[in-house]
C-alpha positions, 0 to 999 in steps of 0.5 A: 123571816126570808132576810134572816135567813139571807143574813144568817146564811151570808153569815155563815158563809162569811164565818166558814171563809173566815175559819178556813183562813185562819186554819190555812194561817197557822199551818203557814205560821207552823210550815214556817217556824219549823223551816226558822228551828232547822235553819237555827239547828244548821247554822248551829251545827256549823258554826261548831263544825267552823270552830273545830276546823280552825281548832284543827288547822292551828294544831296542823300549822302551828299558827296562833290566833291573836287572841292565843297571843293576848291580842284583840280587835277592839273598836274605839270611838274617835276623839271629836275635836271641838273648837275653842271660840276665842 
């Protein structure tokens, strides 16, 4: 009977450790998300913020971009050059 006891004792013990990590886990998890939504929402808003700025300087200056001219970067892979065996 007394090693039952011990045994459900350090069970319990073992169980509420076991709980108190998890609950300190998802607040972690949760603290997390969180910081991961506003820093999407800032970078967001900057990147609009970045869009309207350049908006505003080619009125100003006139500039063109060189996608307003119908231009482009285009990335093309290299032709490889393969030897012929004679």
């Amino acid at each position: 009977m007394a090693a039952s006891q011990v045994a459900l004792t350090e069970a319990t013990a073992s169980h509420d450790g076991a709980a108190l990590e998890l609950k300190d886990t998802k607040n972690a998890c949760t603290a997390k998300k969180d910081e991961y939504e506003h820093r999407q929402e800032t970078r967001s808003g900057e990147i609009a913020a970045m869009g309207q700025a350049i908006e505003i300087l080619e009125k100003i200056t006139g500039v063109r971009t060189m996608e307003s001219k119908g231009y482009s970067f285009l990335q093309v892979p290299r032709r490889s050059r393969t030897r012929v065996r004679r």
